[in-house]
N, C-alpha and C positions, 0 to 999 in steps of 0.2 A: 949531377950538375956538371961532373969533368965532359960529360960527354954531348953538351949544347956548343949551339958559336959563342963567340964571343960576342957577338951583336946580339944575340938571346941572351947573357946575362950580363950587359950592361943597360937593356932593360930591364931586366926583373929586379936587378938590385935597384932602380932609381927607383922603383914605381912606391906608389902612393897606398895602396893596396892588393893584395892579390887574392881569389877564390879559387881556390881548387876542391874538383869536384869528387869525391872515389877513395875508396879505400886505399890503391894503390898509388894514389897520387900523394898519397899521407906516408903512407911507409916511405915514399921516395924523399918527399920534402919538409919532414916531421922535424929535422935536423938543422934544418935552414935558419937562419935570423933573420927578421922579415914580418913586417904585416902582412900576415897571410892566414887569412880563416878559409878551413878546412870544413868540406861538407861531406858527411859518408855515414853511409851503414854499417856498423859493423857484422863485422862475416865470419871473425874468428877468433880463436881466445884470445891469442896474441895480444892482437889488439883491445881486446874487450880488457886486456887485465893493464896493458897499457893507460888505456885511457877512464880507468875507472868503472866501464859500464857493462852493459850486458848484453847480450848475441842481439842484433839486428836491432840493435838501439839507433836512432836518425841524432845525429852530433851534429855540430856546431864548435868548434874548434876556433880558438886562436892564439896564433903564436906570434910573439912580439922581439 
């Protein structure tokens, strides 16, 4: 997030809700506070052990 403008994250913090799409968008923004449901495949343990499931599982994520 350090590395967007500042006009990028004075919208993302206001917004209403956000969809991110990818596994990689989840490892980036997993951290964030934020209505934001995540959509991805998982592709690897990591994440599979993270988020409870298992390889090439289709998720639905949301963090609040």
């Amino acid at each position: 997030m350090e590395e967007t403008t500042e006009t990028f994250r004075e919208q993302f913090f206001r917004t209403d809700m956000i969809i991110s799409k990818g596994q990689g968008n989840y490892e980036a923004l997993s951290q964030q506070k934020g209505p934001i449901f995540f959509l991805l495949i998982t592709k690897c343990r990591v994440i599979a052990e993270e988020t409870g499931s298992s390889m090439r599982d289709i998720l639905l994520i949301e963090q609040q």
